[in-house]
Structure formats: C-alpha cells, structure tokens
Kinemage of the C-alpha trace (Angstrom):
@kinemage 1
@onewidth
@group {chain A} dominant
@subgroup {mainchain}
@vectorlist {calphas} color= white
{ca unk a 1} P 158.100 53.173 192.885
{ca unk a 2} L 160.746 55.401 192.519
{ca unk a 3} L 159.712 58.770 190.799
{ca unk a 4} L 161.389 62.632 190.345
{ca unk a 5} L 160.330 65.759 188.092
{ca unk a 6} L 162.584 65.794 185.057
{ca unk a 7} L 164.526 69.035 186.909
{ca unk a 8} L 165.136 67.439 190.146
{ca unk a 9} L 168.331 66.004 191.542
{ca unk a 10} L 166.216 64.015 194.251
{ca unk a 11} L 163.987 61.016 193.889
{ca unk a 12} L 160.877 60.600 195.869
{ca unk a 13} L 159.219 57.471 197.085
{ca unk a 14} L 155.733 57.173 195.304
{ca unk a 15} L 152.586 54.564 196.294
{ca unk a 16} L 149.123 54.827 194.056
{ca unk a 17} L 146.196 53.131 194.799
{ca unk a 18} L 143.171 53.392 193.168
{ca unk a 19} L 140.092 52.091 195.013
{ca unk a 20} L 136.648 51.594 193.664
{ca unk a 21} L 133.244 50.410 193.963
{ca unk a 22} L 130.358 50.275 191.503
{ca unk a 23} L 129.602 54.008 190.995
{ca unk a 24} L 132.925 55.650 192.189
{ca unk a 25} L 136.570 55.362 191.798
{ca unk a 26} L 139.666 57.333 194.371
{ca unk a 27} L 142.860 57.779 192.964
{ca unk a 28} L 145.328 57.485 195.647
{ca unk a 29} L 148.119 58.815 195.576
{ca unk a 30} L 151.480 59.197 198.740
{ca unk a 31} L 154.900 60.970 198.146
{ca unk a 32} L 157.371 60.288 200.510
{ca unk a 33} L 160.732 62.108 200.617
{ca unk a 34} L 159.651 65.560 199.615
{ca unk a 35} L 162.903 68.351 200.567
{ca unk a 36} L 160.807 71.245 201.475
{ca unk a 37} L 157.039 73.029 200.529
{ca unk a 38} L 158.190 74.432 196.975
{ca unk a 39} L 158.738 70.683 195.867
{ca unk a 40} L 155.462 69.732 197.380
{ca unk a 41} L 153.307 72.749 195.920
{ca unk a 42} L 155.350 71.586 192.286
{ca unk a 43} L 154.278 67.806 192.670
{ca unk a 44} L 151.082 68.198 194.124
{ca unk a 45} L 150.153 70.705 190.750
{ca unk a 46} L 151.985 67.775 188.975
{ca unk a 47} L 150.029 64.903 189.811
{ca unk a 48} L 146.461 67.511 189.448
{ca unk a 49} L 147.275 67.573 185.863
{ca unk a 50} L 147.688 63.794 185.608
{ca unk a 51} L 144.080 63.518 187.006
{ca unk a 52} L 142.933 65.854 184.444
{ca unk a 53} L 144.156 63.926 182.088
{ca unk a 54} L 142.563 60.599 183.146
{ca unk a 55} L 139.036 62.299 183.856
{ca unk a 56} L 139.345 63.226 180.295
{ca unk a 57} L 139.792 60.045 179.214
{ca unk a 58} L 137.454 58.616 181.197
{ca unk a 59} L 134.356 60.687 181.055
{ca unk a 60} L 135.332 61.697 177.068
C-alpha cells in the first residue's frame, strides 16, 4: 500500500505480513522509498508504537 507520516511530502511503498503458527505470531513489516536515515529513524519509532499498541490489545 501506499503510506506517508501526516508531515511528509513523500509517500513510501509499505508491505505487512504477519506470519504465525500455534504459539507465536511475526509482524512483518518493509518500507520501500525512504529519502534518507532521519525518515527511517521517524518511521521505524512509528511503526514500534503501532506494535505497542497491538501487544496491548492482544495480551490485555
């Protein structure tokens, strides 16, 4: 899909997968396009929170 932070001119290419088994689950996730480290250090802190979130959810 096509994804950008709010305060970014550029869109990035995004792919999530989420692969599991009986007693485990990955959350996959691959960012193509990224201009430089800054944006990369800002999505990758993004996408942490997300995870958060879900664990949260998950595990109450």
């Amino acid at each position: 899909m096509n994804w950008k932070l709010a305060h970014w001119e550029n869109v990035l290419t995004v792919q999530i997968r989420v692969i599991g088994n009986q007693s485990k689950t990955t959350i996959a996730i691959l960012q193509e396009e990224l201009l430089n480290g800054v944006k990369r250090t800002e999505v990758k802190a993004y996408w942490s929170e997300i995870i958060k979130k879900i664990e949260i959810e998950l595990l109450g």
